[in-house]
N, C-alpha and C positions, 0 to 999 in steps of 0.2 A: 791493901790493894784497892778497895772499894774508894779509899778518899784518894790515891794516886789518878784514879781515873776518873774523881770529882773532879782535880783541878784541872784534869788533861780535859776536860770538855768544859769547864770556866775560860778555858785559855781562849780554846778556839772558836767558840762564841764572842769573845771581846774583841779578836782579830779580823774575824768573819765578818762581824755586823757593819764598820765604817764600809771596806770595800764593795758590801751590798748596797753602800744608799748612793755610791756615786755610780753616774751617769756618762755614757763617752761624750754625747756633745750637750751641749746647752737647749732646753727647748727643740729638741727633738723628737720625732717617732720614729722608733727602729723596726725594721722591718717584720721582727715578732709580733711588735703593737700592734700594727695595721690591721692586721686580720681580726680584732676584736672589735673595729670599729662599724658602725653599721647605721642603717638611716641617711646614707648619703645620698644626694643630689646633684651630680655633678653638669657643667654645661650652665651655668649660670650665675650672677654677680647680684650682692646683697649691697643697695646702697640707699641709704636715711638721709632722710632729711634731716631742717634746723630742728625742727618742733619733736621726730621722731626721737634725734639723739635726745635732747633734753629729757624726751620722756624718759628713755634708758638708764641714763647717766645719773638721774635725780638722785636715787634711792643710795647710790653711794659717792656722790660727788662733796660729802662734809667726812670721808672719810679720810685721817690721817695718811701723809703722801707715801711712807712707806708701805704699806695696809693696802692701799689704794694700788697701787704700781703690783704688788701680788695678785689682787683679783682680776686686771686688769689683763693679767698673762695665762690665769691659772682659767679663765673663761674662753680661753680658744681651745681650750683641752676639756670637753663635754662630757666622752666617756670617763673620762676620770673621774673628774669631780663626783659622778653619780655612784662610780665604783670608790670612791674616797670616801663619802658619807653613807652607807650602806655598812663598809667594813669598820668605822668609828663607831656607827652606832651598833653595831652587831659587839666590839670588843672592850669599848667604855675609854676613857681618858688615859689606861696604860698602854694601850696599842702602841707597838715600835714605829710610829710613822717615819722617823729617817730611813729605816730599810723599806719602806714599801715600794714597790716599783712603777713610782710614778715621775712626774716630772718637776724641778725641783719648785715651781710653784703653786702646783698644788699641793706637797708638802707642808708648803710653809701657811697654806688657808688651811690644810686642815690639823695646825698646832690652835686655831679659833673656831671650837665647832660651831659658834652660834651663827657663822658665818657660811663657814661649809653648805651648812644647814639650810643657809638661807637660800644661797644659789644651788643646790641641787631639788628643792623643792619648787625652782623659779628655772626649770631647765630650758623651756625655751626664752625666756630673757635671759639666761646664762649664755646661749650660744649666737644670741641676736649680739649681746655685749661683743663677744669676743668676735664676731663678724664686723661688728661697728671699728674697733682697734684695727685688726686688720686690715682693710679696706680702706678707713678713714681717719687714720690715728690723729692727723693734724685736726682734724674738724670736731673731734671729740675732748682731743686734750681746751681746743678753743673754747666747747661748751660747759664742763666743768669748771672754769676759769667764770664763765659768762654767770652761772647759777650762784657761785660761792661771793661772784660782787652783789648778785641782787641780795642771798642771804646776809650781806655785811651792811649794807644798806639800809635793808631793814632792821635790823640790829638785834638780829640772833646768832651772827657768826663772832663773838666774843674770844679772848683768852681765856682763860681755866685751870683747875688744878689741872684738868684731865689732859687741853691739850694749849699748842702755840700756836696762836697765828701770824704771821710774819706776811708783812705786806712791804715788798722790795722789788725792782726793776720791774715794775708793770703787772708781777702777779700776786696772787695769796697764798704761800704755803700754810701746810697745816703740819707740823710737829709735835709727835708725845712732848709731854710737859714733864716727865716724871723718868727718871735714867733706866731703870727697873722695867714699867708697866705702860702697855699701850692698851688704851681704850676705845672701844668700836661706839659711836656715837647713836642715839635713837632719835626718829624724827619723820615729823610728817612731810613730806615736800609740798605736798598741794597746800601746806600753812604756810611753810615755812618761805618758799620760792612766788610766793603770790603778794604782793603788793595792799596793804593794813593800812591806809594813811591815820593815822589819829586811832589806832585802836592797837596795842601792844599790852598786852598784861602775863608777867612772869615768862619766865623761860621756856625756851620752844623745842630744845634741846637737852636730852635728859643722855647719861651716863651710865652702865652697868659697871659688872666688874672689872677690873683692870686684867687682861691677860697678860704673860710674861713676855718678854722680849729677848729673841732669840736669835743664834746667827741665821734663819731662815729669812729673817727680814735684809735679806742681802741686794735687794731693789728698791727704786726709789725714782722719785719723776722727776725728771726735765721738761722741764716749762718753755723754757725756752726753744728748746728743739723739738719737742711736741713728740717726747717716745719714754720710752722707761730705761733705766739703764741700769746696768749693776757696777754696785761701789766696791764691794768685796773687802766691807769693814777697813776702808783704808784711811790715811790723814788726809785731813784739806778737805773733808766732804761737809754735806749740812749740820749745821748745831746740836742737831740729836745724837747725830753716829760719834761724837766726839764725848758726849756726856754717859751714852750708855755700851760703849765698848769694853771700859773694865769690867763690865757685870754680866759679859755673854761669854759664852765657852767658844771658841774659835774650832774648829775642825773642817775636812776635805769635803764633809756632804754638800757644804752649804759653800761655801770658800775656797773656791778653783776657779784656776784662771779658762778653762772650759766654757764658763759661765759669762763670760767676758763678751763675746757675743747674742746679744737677746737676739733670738731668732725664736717670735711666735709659732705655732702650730699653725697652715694657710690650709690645710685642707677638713677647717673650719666653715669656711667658705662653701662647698659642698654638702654641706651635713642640710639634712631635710627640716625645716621649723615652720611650726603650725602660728602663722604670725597671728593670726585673729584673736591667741591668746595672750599678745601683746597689748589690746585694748586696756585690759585692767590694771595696766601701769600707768594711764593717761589723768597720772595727777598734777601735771602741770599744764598741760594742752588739753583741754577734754575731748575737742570734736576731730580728733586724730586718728586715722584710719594705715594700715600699713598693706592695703593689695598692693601699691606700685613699687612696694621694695623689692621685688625677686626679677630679674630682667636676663631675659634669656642673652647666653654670652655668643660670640662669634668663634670661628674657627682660630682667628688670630685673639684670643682675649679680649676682646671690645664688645660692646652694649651695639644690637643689633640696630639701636635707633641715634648711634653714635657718627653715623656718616650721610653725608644728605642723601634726598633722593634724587637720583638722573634728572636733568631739564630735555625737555624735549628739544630737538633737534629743528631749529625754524627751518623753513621751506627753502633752499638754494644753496645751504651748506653743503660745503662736498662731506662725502660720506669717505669710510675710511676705506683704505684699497686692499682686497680679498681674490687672489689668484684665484683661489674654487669658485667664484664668483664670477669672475672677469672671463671664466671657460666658458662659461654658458649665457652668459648674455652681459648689455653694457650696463653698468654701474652707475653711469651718468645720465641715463636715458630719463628725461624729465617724467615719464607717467609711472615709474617706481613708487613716488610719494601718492600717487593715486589712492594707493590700496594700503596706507597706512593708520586712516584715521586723522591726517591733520589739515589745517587748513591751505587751500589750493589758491596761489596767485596765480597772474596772470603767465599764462603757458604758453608757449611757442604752438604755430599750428604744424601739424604734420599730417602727409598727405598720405593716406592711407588706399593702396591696390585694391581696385575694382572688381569684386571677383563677377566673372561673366555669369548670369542668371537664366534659367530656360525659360525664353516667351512662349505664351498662349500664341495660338493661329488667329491670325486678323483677317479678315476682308478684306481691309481698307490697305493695306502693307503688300506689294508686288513680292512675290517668294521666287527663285528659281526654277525655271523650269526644268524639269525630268520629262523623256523621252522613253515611255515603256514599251516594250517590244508586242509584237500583236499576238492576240491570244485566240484561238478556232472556238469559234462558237457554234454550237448543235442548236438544227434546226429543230429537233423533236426533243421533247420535254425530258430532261432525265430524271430520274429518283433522288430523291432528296438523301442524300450520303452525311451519315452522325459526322458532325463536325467534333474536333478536338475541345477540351476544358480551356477557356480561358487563361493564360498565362499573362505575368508582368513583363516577361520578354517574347521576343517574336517569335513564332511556332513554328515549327519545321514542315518540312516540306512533305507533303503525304503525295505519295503518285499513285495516279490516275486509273481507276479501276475499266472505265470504258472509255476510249477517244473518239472523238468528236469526230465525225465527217468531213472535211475542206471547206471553209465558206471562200465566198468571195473577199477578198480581203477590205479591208474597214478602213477608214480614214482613219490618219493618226490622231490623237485624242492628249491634248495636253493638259494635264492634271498636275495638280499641286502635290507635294507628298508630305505624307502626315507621319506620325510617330505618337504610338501609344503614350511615350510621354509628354506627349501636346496635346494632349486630351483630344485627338481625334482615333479615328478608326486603322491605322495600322497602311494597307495598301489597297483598302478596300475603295469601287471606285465609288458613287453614287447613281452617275449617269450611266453608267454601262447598267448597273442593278434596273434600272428605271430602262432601259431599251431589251432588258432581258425580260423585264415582267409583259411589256408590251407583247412581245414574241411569245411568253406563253399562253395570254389572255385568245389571238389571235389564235393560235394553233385548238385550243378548246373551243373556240365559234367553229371552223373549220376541221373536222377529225382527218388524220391522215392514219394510211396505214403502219404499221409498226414493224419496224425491218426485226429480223431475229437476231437476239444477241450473239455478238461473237463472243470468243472468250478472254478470257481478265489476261492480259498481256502489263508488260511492263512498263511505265513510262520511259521515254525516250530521255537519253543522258542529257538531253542539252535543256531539259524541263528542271532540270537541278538548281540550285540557284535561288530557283523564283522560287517568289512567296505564292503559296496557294489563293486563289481568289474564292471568297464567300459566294457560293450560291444560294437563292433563297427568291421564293414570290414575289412580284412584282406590288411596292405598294397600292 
């Protein structure tokens, strides 16, 4: 019973495991992934320069094209690579990596730990990498291209046991030499990609161990078209895949037509990197600085400094036409640009309503004459009665606590009329003040007797009207 149900769990482990390592689409994250990702950025565009890519690209641009086209994909996938190399070196060289549940190239970097290894300890150059492809694949596939002529130039880019180089329709490839074993190359770039006239001694280029070659290596670059594409172990591909096909095991992990579509990771693009730690890759450029790679994006995906700015509008262009505008005033009206800050030609005159202004009283200026009605003047001196407070308007009419006796009646007296807001006195006369003081002066030389007061009666209705007149001493 015990071995019937050994091989019942043999079975379904051997069936389990392929259907674990496949994936439904190519270069994908599924909606599970998502939520493990973290340190995004989003709302902005990562894009390098010549000298930046170079810088990036150095460190693995003599790497074989199969090799190369793997990291090149497995670098748009950050978390991974770091949860790839973490769980390799936590379980050693037997780890099932075709079941692990990644993408399938990062799979295939981490059948090469030294590589894994390299770019998860290189994390933000790992995810600048895979921002650079994304964003700029043609400008990157051109600079690998551009490095690998200087290194052939100089003449450290050689054939080998380890690897081929093949130089055809304009570019360099690099292919394993060996059907079995592909080898990851070592190498300084700030030697190797720098220009030695007269000074070469020994190889610049050194070799490790050969790793195996595996259906994982199921990518490979196009040069020509400036992307990575998969070949999916078939006939008619490059010289290598024809020499090491009989020595790899074919299966569904690596070899589906799923795959057939490269579609990188793009929300790579979004992931937060501390660029200033890109400095210490500046082995080929040295005075290379990356503040101006991260550029805030627009609502439509475009670079905020990616549309010009407005030109101002010169002085006599028609402006555009605005109903809400047009409600409330004209839109043509030349003194609009007045108040905008530009420069003013020359402007039509326009004659601007006069508004009427209050004059001061003149002397010298003939005013209207007014016809005041005659007012009874007391021959005997009366009590000086508290006048009212001051006011900005004319004062009302106070009546008359004692009336005057009958005089003879007075010539009529034509006076100017004044308004407190002409800065004169109101309806106060002067010359009558001035014939009042004279009659009191006289009445004090001469004493008369003082008749007895009657009592406080009402003033008479037709005393309405008038403005009270100021009594007061004769200057």
């Amino acid at each position: 019973m015990k071995k019937f149900l050994a091989y019942l769990l043999i079975f379904a482990i051997a069936f389990a495991a392929p259907s674990a390592g496949a994936r439904p689409l190519a270069n994908a994250v599924s909606p599970q992934d998502e939520g493990q990702y973290q340190g995004y950025d989003q709302g902005y565009d990562t894009y390098f320069s010549a000298d930046q890519l170079e810088n990036l690209v150095a460190p693995i641009a003599l790497y074989p094209d199969p090799l190369l086209a793997q990291v090149l994909l497995a670098a748009t996938f950050p978390d991974q690579i770091d949860e790839a190399a973490r769980t390799v070196r936590a379980y050693g060289a037997g780890y099932a990596v075709d079941s692990a549940p990644w993408d399938v190239s990062v799979k295939a970097v981490a059948h090469y730990p030294i590589v894994l290894s390299m770019m998860a300890d290189k994390i933000d150059w790992t995810t600048s990498l895979g921002q650079a492809y994304v964003n700029q694949s043609s400008d990157l596939m051109d600079v690998v291209q551009r490095l690998r002529r200087r290194a052939r130039s100089g003449g450290y880019l050689v054939s080998s046991p380890q690897q081929e180089i093949v130089d055809t329709d304009g570019y360099l490839y690099i292919y394993p030499q060996q059907p079995e074993y592909i080898y990851v190359p070592v190498y300084d770039p700030g030697y190797v990609f720098l220009d030695h006239p007269g000074f070469h001694v020994g190889p610049a280029i050194w070799f490790g161990t050969g790793f195996l070659i595996g259906a994982w290596l199921n990518h490979d670059c196009d040069w020509g078209h400036h992307r990575v594409f998969y070949h999916g172990w078939a006939g008619g591909g490059p010289v290598w895949i024809a020499r090491s096909r009989s020595h790899i095991h074919i299966n569904n992990i690596y070899v589906n037509n799923v795959y057939r579509n490269v579609a990188p990771n793009r929300r790579v693009l979004d992931r937060h990197v501390n660029y200033d730690a890109l400095n210490r890759y500046n082995s080929v450029h040295r005075g290379v600085d990356y503040n101006n790679v991260r550029r805030p994006r627009t609502d439509a995906g475009q670079r905020n400094n990616a549309s010009p700015r407005p030109v101002p509008v010169a002085p006599g262009t028609p402006h555009p036409d605005n109903k809400i505008i047009r409600r409330s005033m004209d839109p043509k009206d030349p003194r609009i640009d007045a108040h905008r800050g530009r420069t003013q030609g020359p402007q039509p005159q326009v004659q601007q309503p006069v508004a009427p202004r209050p004059e001061a009283r003149r002397p010298d200026i003939q005013q209207p004459q007014v016809h005041q009605p005659d007012v009874p003047r007391s021959e005997t001196r009366r009590p000086e009665t508290p006048q009212p407070a001051p006011h900005t308007t004319l004062p009302m009419q106070v009546p008359r606590t004692n009336p005057a006796p009958v005089q003879p009646r007075q010539p009529d007296v034509q006076r100017q009329p004044q308004s407190v807001f002409r800065g004169g006195g109101g309806s106060f006369d002067p010359r009558a003040a001035s014939q009042r003081g004279q009659e009191s002066r006289q009445q004090q030389s001469h004493p008369v007797q003082q008749a007895p007061r009657p009592p406080r009666q009402q003033a008479p209705s037709q005393q309405h009207g008038q403005q009270n007149q100021p009594r007061g001493r004769g200057r």
